[in-house]
N, C-alpha and C positions, 0 to 999 in steps of 0.2 A: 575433428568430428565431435569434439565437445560438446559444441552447442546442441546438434540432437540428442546425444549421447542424455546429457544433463535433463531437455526437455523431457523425457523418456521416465526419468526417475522422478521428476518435479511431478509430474504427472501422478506417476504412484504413487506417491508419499502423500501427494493432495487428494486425490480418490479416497482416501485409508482414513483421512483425518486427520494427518501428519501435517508438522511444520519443516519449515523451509529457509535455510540461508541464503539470499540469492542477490545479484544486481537490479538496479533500477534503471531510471534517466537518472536520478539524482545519484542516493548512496546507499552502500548495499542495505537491504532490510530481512527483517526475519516475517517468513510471512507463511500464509496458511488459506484455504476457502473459505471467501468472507462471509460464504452464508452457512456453516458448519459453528457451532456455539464454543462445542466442546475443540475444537480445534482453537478457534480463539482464545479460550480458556489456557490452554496449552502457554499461549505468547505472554498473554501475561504472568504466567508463574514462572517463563523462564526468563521475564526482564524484570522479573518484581516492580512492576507497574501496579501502581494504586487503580482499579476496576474505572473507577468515576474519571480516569481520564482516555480519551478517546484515540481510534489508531487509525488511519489512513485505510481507505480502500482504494484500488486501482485497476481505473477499465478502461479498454482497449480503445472505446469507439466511443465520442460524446451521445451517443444518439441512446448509448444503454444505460445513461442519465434516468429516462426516463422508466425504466425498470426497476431502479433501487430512490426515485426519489417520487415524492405524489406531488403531480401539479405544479413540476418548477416554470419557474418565469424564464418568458421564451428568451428574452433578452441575452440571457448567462448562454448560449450557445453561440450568439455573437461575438459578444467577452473573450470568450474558448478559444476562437478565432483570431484573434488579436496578442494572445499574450506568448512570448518568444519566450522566459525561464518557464521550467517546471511550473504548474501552479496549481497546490490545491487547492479546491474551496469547498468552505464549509456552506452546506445545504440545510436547510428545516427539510421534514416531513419523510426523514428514511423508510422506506418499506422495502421488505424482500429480504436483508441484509438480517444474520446473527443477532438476538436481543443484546447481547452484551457486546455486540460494538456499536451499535446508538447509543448515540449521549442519553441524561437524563433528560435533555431538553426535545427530544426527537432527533435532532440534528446527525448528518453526516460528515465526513472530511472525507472528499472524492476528487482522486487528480488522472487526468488521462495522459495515458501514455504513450510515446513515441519512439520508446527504446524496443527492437524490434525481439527480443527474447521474451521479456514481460508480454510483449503482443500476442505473439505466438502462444506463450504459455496461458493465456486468459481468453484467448481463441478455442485452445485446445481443450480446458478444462471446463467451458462452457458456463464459467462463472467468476466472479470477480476476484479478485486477490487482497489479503489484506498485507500493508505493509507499515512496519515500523521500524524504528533506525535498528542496525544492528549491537544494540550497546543494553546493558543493563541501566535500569528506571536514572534518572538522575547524573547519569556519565554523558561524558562528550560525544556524539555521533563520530565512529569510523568515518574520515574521509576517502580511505580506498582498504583493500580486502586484510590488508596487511597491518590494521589499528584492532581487527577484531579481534573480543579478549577469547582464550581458550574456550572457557567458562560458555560462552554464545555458543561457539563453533559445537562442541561436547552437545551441547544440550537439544539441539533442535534435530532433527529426522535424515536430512539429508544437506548438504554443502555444495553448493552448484560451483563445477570447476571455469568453467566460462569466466572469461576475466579475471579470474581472481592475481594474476600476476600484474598488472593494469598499476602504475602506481600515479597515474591521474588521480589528484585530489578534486573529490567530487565532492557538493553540498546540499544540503536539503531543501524542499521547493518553498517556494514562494508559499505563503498561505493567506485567505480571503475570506470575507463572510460576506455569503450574498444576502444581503437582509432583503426583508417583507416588499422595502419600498422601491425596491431596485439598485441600491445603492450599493457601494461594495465598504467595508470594514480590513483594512490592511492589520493583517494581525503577524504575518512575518515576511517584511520584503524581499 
């Protein structure tokens, strides 16, 4: 009964402004409502992340692309369609989303997801999630629940029990830059 059990608190914590330990499709991330500022703020002081570098948000359904980005090219929902690893991609023209998780340049880093907790919980909360590895600025990404340092765990709101025994080593998604002219920019295979 973990899994509602966990939904239930991710929920509150997200509602409050709170951040969040939790799984992905990939690997675990610390994560928070991507449209809350101060929430956001939050992740970055607990991975001492330098501001000017950007963090992943994650939505359930490609169709709410069109929610948090202005005017993408219709092409990248075919794309969507086609890629079997995780895959981020980075978007121009974010709206909707936290000022301080757009880039300087407008841009987004938006991956949809397939892992059915994430779903649920970005269903439930009626907005998007943001996610970042679970590690302080500069350290290796945990590959399963049991690399995360203390230090993470202490810091953030709540710690989702769901998987956390799991010692599949999982890795982090693909990531892409959809440019202007349709083309894609492979920035982590």
């Amino acid at each position: 009964m973990a899994f509602e059990q966990d939904l239930e608190q991710c929920l509150a914590v997200l509602r409050a402004g709170g951040t969040i330990l939790y799984p992905t499709d990939t690997i675990w991330g610390i994560g928070c409502d991507a449209c809350n500022a101060s929430a956001v703020e939050k992740i970055y002081e607990i991975k001492r992340r330098p501001k000017q570098k950007a963090m992943i948000v994650l939505l359930a359904d490609p169709k709410e692309i069109l929610t948090y980005v202005a005017d993408p090219d219709p092409a990248v929902f075919d794309y969507l369609e086609t890629v079997q690893k995780p895959t981020t991609v980075i978007y121009d023209n974010a709206i909707g989303l936290a000022e301080n998780l757009v880039a300087d340049d407008g841009s987004v880093a938006i991956r949809i997801v397939k892992d059915k907790f994430c779903r649920d919980l970005i269903h439930r909360l009626k907005s998007p999630l943001v996610s970042t590895s679970a590690n302080l600025s500069g350290e290796p990404a945990p590959a399963h629940f049991a690399e995360i340092a203390e230090e993470i765990q202490k810091a953030v709101d709540y710690v989702v029990q769901y998987r956390r025994f799991e010692a599949t080593r999982h890795h982090s998604s693909a990531v892409v830059k959809w440019n202007r002219n349709g083309s894609l920019t492979v920035i982590r295979p």
